[in-house]
NUPARO-981475 format. One record per atom (N, C-alpha, C): residue in one letter; x, y, z. Coordinates in steps of 0.001 Angstrom, whole numbers, padded with zeros to 6 digits, always signed. Example, Ala and Ser with C-alpha at 12.3 -4.5 7.8 and 13.67 -1.06 7.14 Angstrom:
# residues 2
a+013190-005690+007800a+012300-004500+007800a+013200-003300+007800s+012850-002250+007080s+013670-001060+007140s+012900+000030+007870
END
This chain:
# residues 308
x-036463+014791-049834x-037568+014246-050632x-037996+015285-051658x-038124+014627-052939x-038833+015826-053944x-040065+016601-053682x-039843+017169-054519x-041452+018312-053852x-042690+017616-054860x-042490+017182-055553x-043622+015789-055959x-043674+014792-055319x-042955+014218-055171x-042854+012593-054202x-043236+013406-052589x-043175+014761-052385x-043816+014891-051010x-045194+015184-050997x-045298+016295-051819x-046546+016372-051558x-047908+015104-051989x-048031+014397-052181x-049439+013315-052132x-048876+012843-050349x-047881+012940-050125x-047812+012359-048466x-048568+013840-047664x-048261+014841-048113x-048759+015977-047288x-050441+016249-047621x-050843+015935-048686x-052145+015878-049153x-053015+014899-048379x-052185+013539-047464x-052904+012327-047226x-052868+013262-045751x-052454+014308-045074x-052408+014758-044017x-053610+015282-043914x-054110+015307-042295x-055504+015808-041984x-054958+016782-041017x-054504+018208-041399x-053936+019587-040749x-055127+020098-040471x-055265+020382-039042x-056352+021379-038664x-055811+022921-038111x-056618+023561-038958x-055804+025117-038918x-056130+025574-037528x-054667+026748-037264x-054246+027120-036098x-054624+028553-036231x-054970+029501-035306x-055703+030790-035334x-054967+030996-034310x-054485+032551-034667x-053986+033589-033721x-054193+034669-034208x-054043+036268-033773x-053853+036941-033832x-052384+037712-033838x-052060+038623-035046x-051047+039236-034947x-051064+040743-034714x-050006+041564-034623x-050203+042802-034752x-049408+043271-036079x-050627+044042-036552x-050589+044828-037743x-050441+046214-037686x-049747+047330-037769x-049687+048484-037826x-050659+048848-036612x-050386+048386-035623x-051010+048963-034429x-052590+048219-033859x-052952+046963-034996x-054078+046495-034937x-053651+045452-034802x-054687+044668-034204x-054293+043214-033818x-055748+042283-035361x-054753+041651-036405x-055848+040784-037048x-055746+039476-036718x-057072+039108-037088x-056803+037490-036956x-056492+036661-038190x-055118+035732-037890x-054692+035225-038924x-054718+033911-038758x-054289+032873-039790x-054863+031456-039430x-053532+030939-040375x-052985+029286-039231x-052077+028840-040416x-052847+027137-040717x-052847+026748-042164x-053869+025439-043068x-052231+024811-043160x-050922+025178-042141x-050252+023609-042331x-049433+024323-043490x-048959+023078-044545x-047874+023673-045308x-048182+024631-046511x-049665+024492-046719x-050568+025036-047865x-050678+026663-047553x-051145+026882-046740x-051437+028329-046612x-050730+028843-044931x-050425+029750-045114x-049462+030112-043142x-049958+031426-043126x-049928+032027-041786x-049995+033276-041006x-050270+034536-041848x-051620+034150-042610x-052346+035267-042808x-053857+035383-043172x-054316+036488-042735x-055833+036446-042915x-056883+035655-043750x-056165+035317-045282x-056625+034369-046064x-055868+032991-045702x-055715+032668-045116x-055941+031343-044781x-056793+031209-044156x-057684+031732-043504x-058855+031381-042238x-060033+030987-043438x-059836+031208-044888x-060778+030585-046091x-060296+029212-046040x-060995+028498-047114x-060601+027318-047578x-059266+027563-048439x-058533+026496-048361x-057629+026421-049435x-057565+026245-050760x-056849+026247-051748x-057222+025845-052869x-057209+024242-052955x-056699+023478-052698x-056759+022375-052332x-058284+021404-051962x-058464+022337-050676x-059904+021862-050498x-061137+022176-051475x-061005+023388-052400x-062528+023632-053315x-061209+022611-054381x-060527+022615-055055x-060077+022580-056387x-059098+021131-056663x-059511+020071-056498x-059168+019354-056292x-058095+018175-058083x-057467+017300-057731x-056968+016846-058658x-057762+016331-059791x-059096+015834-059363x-060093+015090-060408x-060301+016867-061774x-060463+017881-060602x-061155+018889-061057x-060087+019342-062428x-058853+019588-062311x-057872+019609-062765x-057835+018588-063855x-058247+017620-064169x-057974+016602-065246x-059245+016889-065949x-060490+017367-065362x-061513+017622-066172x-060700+018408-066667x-060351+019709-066844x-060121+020794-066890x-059031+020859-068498x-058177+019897-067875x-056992+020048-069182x-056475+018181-069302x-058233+017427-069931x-057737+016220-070811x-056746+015693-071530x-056358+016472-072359x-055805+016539-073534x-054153+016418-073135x-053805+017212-072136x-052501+017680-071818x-051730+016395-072556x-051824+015269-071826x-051048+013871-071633x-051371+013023-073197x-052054+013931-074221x-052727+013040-075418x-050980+013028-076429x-050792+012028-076938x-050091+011707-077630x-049304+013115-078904x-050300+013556-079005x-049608+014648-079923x-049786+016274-078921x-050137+016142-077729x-049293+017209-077304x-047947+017575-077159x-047260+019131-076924x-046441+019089-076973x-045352+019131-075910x-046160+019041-074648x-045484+019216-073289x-046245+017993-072668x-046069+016834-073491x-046636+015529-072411x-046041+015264-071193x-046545+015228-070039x-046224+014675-068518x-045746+015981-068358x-045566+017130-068878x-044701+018195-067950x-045764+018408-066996x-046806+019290-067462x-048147+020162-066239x-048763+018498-065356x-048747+018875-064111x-049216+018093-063342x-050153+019268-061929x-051150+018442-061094x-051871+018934-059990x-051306+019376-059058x-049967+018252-058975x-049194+018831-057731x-048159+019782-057974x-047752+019983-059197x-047177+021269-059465x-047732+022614-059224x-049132+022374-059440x-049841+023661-059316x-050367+023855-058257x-050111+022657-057082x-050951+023404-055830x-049664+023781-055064x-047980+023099-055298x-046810+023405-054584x-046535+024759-055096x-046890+025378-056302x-046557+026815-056623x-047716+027559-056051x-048994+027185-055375x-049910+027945-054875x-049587+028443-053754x-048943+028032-053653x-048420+027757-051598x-047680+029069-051479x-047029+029676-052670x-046390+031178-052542x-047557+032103-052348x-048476+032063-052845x-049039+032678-053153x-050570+033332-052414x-050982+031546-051732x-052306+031613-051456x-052544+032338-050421x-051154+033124-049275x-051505+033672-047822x-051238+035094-048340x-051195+035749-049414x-051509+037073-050005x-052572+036977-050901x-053417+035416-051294x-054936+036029-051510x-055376+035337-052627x-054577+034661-053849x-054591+033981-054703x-055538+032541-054494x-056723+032463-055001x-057720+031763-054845x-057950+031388-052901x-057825+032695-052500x-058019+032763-050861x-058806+033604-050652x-059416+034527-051751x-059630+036159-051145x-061679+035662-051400x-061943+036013-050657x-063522+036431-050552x-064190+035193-050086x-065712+034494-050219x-065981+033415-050380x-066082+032268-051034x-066160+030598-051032x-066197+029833-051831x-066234+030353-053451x-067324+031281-053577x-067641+031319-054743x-066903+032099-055474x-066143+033504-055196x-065354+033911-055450x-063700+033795-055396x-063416+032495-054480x-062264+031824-054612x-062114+030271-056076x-063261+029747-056156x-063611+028921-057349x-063558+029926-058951x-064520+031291-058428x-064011+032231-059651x-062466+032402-060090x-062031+032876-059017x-060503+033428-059535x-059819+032002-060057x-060059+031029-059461x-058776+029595-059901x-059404+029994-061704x-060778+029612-061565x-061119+029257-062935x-060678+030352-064043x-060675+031730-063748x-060044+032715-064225x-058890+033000-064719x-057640+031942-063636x-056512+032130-063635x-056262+031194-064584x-056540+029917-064584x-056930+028630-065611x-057118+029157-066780x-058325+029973-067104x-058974+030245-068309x-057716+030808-068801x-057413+031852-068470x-055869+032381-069142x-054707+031457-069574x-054237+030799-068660x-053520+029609-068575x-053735+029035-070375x-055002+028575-069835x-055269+027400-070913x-054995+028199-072028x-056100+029227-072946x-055752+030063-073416x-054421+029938-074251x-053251+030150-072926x-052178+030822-073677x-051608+029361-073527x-051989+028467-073388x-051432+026942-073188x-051752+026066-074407x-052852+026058-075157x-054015+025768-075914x-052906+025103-077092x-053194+023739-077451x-052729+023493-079420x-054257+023190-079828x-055529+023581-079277x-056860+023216-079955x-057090+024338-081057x-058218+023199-081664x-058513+024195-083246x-059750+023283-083173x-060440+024140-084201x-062109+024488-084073x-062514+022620-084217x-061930+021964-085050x-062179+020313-085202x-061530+019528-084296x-060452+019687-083671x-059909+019118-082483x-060571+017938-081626x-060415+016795-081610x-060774+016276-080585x-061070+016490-079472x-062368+016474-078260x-062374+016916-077537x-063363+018136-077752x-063052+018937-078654x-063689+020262-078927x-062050+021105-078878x-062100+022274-078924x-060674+023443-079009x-060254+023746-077441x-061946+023754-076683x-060840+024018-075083x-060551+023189-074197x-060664+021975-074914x-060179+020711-074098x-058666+021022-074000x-057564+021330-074774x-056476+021388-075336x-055258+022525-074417x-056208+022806-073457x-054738+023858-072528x-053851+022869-072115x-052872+023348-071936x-051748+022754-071484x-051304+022020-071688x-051000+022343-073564x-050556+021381-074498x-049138+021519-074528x-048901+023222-074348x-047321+023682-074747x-047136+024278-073431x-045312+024388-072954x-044853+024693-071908x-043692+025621-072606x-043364+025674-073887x-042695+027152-074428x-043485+027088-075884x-042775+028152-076191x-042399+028878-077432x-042236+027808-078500x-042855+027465-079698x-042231+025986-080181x-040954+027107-081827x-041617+028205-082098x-041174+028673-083015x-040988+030332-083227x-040111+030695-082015x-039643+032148-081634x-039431+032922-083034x-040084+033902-082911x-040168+034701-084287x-038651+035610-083982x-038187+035893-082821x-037340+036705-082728x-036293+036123-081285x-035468+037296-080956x-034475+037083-080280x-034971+037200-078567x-036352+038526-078760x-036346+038625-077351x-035325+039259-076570x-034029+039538-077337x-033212+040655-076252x-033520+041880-075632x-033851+042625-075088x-033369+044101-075329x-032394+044871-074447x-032025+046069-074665x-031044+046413-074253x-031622+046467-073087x-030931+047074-071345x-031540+046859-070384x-030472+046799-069246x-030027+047724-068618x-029026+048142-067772x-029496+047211-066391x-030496+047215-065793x-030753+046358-065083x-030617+045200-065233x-031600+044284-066159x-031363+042866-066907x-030825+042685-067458x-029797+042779-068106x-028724+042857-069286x-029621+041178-069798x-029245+040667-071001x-029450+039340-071495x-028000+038792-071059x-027926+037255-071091x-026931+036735-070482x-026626+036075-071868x-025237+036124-072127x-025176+035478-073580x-025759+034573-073202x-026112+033658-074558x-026562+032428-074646x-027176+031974-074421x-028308+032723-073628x-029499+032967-072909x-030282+033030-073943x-031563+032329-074313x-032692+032794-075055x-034144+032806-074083x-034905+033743-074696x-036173+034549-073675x-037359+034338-074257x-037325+033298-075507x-038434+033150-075727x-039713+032996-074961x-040801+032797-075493x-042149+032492-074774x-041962+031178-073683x-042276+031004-072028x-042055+030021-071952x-043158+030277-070558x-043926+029039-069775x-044536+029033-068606x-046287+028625-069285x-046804+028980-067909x-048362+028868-067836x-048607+030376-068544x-048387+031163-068090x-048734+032438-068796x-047453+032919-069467x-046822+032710-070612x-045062+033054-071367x-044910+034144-071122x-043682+033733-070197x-042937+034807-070449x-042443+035135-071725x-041737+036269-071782x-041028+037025-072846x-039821+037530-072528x-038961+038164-073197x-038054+039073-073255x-037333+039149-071875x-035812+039226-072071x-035233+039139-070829x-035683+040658-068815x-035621+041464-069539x-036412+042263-068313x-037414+041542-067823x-038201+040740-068413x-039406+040139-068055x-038977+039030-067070x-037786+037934-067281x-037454+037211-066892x-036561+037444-065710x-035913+039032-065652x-035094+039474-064362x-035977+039824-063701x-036843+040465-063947x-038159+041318-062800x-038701+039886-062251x-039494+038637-063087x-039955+037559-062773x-039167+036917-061460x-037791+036729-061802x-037038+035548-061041x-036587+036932-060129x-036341+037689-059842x-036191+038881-059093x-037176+038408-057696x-038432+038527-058433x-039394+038484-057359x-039858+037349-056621x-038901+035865-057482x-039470+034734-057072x-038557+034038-056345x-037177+034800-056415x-036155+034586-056077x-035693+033460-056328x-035424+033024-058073x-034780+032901-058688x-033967+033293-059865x-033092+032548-059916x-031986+033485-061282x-032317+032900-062655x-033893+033744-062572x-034397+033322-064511x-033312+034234-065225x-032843+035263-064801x-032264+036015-066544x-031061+034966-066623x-030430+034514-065666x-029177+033426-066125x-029573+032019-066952x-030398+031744-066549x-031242+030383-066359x-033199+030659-066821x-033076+031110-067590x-034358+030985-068307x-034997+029651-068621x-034634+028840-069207x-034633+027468-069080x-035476+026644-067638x-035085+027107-066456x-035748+026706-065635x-037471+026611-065659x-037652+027376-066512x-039633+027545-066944x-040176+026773-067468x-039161+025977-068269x-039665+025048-069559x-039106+023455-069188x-037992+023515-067778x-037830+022426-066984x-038393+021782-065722x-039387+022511-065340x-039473+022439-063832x-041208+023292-063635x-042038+021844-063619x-043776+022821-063771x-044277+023342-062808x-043453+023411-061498x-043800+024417-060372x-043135+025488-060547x-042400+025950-061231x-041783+027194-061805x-042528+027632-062359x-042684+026983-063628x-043674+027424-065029x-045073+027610-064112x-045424+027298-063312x-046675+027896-062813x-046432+029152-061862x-045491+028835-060863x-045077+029886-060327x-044802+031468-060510x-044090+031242-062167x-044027+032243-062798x-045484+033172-062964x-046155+032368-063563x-047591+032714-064067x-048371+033578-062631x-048043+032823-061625x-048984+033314-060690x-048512+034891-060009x-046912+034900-060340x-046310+036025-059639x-046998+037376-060935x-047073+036418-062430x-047845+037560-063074x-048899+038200-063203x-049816+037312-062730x-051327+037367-062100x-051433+038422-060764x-050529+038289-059929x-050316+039309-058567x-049936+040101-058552x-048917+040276-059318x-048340+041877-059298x-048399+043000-060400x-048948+043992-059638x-049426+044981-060904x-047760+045160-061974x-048365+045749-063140x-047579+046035-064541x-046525+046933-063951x-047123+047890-063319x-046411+049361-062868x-047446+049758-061477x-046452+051034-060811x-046641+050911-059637x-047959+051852-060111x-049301+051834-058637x-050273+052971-059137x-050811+052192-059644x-050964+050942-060483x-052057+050460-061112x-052711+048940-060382x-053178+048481-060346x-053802+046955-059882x-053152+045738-060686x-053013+044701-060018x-052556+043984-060315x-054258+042909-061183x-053803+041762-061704x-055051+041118-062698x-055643+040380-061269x-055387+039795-060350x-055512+039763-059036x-056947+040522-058905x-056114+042136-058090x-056933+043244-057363x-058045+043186-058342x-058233+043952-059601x-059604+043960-060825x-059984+042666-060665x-059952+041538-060507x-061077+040378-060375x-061422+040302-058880x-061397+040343-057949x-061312+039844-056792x-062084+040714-055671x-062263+042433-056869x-062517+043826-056091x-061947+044365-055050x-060369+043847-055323x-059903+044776-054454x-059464+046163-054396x-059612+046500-056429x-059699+047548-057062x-060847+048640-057200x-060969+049926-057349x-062101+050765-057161x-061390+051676-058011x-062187+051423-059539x-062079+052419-060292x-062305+053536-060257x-061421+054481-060923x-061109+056039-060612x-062169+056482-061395x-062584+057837-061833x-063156+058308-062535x-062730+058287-064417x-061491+058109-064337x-060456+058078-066119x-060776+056786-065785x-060580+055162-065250x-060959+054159-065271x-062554+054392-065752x-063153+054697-065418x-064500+054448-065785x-064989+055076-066805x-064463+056459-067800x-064628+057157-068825x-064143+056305-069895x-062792+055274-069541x-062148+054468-070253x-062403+053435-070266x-063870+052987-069973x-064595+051619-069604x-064440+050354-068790x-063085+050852-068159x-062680+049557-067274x-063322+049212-066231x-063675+048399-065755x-064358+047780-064492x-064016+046608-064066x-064436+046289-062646x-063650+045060-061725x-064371+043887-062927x-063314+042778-062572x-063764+041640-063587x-063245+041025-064212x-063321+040254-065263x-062787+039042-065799x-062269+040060-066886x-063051+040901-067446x-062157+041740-069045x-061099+042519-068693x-061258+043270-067082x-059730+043916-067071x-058768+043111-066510x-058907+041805-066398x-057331+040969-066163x-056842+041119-067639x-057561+040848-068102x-057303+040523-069937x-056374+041968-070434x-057086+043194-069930x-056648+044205-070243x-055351+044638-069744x-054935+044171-068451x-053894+044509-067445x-052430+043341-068334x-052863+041852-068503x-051993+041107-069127x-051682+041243-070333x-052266+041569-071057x-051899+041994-073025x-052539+043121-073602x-053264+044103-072332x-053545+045311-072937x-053874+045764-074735x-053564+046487-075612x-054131+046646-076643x-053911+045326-077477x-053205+044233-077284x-052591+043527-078165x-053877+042385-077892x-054723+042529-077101x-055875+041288-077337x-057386+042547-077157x-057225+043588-076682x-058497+044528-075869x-058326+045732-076620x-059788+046326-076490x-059746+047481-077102x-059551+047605-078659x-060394+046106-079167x-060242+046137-080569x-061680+045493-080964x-062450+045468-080026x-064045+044754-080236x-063999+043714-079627x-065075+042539-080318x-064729+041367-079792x-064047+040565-081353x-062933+040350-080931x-061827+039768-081934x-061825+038749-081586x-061013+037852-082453x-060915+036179-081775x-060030+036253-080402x-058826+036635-080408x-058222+036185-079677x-058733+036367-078334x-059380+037423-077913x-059930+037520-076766x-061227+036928-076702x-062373+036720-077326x-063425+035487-077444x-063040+034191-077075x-061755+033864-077562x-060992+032357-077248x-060831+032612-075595x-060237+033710-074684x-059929+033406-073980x-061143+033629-072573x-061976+034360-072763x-063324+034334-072395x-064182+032934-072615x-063559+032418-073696x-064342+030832-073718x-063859+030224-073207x-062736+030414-072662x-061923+029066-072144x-062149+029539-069826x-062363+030760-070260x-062850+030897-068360x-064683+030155-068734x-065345+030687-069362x-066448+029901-069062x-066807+028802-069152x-065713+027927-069978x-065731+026482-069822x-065285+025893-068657x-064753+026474-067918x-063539+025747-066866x-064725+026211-065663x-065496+027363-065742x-066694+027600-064528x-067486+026436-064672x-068228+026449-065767x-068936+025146-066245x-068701+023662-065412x-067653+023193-065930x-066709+021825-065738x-066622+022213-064261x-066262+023019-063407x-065813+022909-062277x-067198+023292-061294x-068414+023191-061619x-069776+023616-061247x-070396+024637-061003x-069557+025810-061340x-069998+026814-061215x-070985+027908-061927x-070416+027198-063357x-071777+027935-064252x-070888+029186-064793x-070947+029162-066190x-070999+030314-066508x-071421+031959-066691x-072666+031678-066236x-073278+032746-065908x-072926+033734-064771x-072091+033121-063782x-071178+033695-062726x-070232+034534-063557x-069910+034397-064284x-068888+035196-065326x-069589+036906-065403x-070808+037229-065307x-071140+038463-065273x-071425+038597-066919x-071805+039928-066541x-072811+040304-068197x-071259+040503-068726x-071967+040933-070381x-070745+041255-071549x-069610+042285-070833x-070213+043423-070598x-069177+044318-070342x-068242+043813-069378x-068466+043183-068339x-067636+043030-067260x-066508+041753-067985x-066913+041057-068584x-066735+039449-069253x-065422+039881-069779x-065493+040926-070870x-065111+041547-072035x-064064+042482-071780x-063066+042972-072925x-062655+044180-072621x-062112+044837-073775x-063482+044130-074919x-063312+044659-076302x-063547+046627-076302x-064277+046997-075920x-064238+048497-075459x-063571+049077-074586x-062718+048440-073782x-061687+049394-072710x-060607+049800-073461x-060683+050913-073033x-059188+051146-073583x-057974+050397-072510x-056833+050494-072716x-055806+049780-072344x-055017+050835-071340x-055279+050119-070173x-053877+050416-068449x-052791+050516-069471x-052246+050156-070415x-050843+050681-070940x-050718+050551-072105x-050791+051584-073220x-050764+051194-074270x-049433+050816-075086x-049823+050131-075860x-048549+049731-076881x-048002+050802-076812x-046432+050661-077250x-045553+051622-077569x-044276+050690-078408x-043577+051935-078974x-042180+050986-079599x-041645+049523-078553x-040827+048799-078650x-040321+047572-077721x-039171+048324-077031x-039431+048589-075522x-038316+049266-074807x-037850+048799-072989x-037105+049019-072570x-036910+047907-071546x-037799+048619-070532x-038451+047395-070001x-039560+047452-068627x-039099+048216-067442x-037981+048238-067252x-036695+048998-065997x-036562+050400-066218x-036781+050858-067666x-036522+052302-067814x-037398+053422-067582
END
């Protein structure tokens, strides 16, 4: 059975979670399994994403997707995005803390999403952030996206353009990605822009795992599982919604004031708090919001492979 045509049968299921204890490095925690959604770990004993974040919530969220002049009509769907959650949610991904801080992170992860999903403009029907999850690639690749790369090599014929909930890029990006998701994106790149539990999947493995080792993932800085150093804090970074921003596109959206591109994507998390009842004001003051004054976890440099 497809993994769409299954899951609304697994959704109509009433799973009551199972609690045990495991041993952990000499400690015994208690872990909990929610059935096919979340299994044998500490964040499952939360709600699921499923239970706060539901399909209605999701159509508030991204109207537009299915409107006639989008450009990825019928691709993004609910059940794509809760079957790619399922990697994710028993290491912490809209699992970690309480209600309110599990409703934060979805809407967070969304806000980005949309963001980098978005065909809205300031007259747009709807308004501009009705409009995420209009596009599922790249419609007009400025470049090739190769680079050289002893690990990832590019696969002829392979192109690496922009593609997913959060685009990928460039082939290293796409070997490290499918590396970790255990699939073969550098052969098969294509799979991102065919298949919307991928294209989300992708996104979420980028959301979790830090850039480089030693640093936090966009995850850890929202969620506080991060505790800035002393150079973190001279360099203005703090837990929050501005250093995901900073960790995912670093100088290329942060550390330049408040510019559009990062205003757009700060508007599009406080709309989606809003719509989903939470209120924007949960978003925290400017500084935390923001990350027009941080300097950047990695700064630009020439284009060189991620492996080296």
């Amino acid at each position: 059975m497809g993994l769409k045509l299954a899951l609304p049968l697994l959704l109509c299921l009433t799973i009551s979670a199972s609690l045990f204890f495991k041993t952990i490095e000499g400690k015994k925690e208690k872990v909990c399994n929610k059935g096919w959604e979340c299994r044998d770990s500490i964040y499952c004993c939360n709600q699921t994403i499923s239970d706060l974040f539901q399909a209605y919530n999701f159509e508030q969220l991204f109207t537009k997707r299915n409107s006639p002049v989008a450009h990825a009509v019928g691709f993004w769907d609910y059940q794509s995005f809760i079957l790619a959650s399922t990697e994710f949610q028993a290491l912490g991904f809209g699992t970690t803390g309480g209600k309110l801080m599990q409703m934060k992170e979805i809407a967070a992860f969304l806000g980005h999403v949309g963001a980098k999903t978005s065909c809205g403009y300031g007259v747009a029907t709807g308004g501009p952030l009705a409009w995420g999850l209009c596009y599922n690639h790249e419609m007009s690749p400025s470049q090739s996206y190769c680079a050289e790369d002893y690990v990832y090599p590019c696969t002829p014929g392979a192109e690496y353009y922009g593609r997913g909930a959060l685009p990928v890029y460039w082939n290293y990006n796409y070997g490290k990605i499918g590396e970790g998701l255990k699939l073969d994106l550098l052969n098969h790149p294509e799979y991102i822009e065919q298949n919307a539990t991928i294209a989300f999947q992708t996104a979420m493995y980028t959301w979790m795992t830090p850039k480089k080792k030693k640093q936090p993932s966009a995850h850890d800085v929202f969620v506080g599982n991060w505790k800035p150093t002393k150079n973190d804090t001279l360099a203005k970074r703090v837990p929050g919604f501005g250093s995901t921003m900073n960790i995912l596109y670093g100088d290329l959206v942060c550390c330049q004031g408040d510019v559009d591109q990062m205003n757009n994507i700060m508007s599009h998390y406080q709309y989606y708090l809003d719509l989903m009842g939470v209120g924007r004001e949960e978003a925290g003051p400017h500084e935390v919001l923001s990350c027009g004054e941080q300097k950047a976890f990695n700064p630009s440099a020439p284009t060189q492979s991620a492996s080296s």
